[in-house]
C-alpha positions in Angstrom: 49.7 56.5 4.6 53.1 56.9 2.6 53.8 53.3 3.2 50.7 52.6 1.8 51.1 54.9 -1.2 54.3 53.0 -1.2 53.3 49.2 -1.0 50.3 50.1 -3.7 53.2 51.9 -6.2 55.4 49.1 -6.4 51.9 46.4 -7.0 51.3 48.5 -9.4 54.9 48.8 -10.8 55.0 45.0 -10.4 51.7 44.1 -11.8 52.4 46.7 -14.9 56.1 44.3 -15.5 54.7 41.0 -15.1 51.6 42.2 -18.0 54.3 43.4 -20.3 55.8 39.9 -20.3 52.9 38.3 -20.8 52.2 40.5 -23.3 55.1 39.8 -25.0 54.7 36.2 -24.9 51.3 36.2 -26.1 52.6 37.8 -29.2 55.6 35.4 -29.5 53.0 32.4 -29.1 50.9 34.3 -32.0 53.9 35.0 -34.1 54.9 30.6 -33.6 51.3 29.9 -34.4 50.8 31.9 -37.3 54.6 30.5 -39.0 53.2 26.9 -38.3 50.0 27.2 -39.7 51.8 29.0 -42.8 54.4 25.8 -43.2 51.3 23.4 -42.9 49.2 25.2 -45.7 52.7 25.2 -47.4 52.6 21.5 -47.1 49.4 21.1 -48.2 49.6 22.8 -51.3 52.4 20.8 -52.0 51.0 17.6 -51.4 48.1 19.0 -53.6 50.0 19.7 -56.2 52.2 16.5 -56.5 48.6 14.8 -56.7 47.2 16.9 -59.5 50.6 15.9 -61.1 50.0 12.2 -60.4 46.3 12.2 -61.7 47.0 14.0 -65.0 49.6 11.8 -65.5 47.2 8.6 -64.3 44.7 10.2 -67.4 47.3 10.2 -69.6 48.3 6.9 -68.9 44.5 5.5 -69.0 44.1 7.3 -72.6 47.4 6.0 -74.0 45.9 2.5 -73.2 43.1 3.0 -74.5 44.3 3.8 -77.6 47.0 0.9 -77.9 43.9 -1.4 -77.7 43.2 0.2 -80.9 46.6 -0.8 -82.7 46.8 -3.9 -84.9 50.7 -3.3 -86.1 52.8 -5.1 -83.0 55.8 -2.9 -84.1 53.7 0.2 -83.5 52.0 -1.3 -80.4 55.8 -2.1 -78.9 56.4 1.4 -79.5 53.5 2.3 -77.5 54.0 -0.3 -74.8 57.5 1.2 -74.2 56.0 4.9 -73.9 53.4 3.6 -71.1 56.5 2.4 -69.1 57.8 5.4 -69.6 54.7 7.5 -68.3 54.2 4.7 -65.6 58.0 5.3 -64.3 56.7 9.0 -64.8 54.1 8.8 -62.5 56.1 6.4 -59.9 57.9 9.6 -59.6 55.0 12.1 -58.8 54.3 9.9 -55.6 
């Protein structure tokens, strides 16, 4: 009978030891998950970001040629030309 109190304590002592560790791995496996899913949304909202960039810039771009289609003076429309570079080198940039 005390042996058997005995054998069914340490089970019990053994079984209480090995739940704790997985226990704590569970959480440590939560606490992993939970930072990588933060760094990918991270990421995402970056990569969102750098393309809202890009299209505004791309609208901007698209309007100022559209309006140098307009201009008759070359001097004006070499002034233009060289801001489109500059917006295209802009947008190079973004991506």
């Amino acid at each position: 009978q005390v042996n058997s109190s005995n054998a069914i304590s340490e089970l019990d002592e053994e079984f209480e030891g090995l739940y704790s560790i997985l226990d704590e791995m569970k959480e440590s496996m939560a606490n992993t998950i939970q930072q990588e899913e933060a760094r990918k949304i991270q990421a995402l909202q970056d990569q969102l970001s750098q393309c809202s960039n890009a299209l505004e810039s791309s609208e901007e771009l698209l309007e100022l040629a559209a309006q140098s289609l307009d201009i008759k003076d070359p001097v004006e429309f070499l002034k233009v030309e060289n801001i489109e570079q500059m917006c295209i080198r802009q947008m190079l940039v973004f991506l």
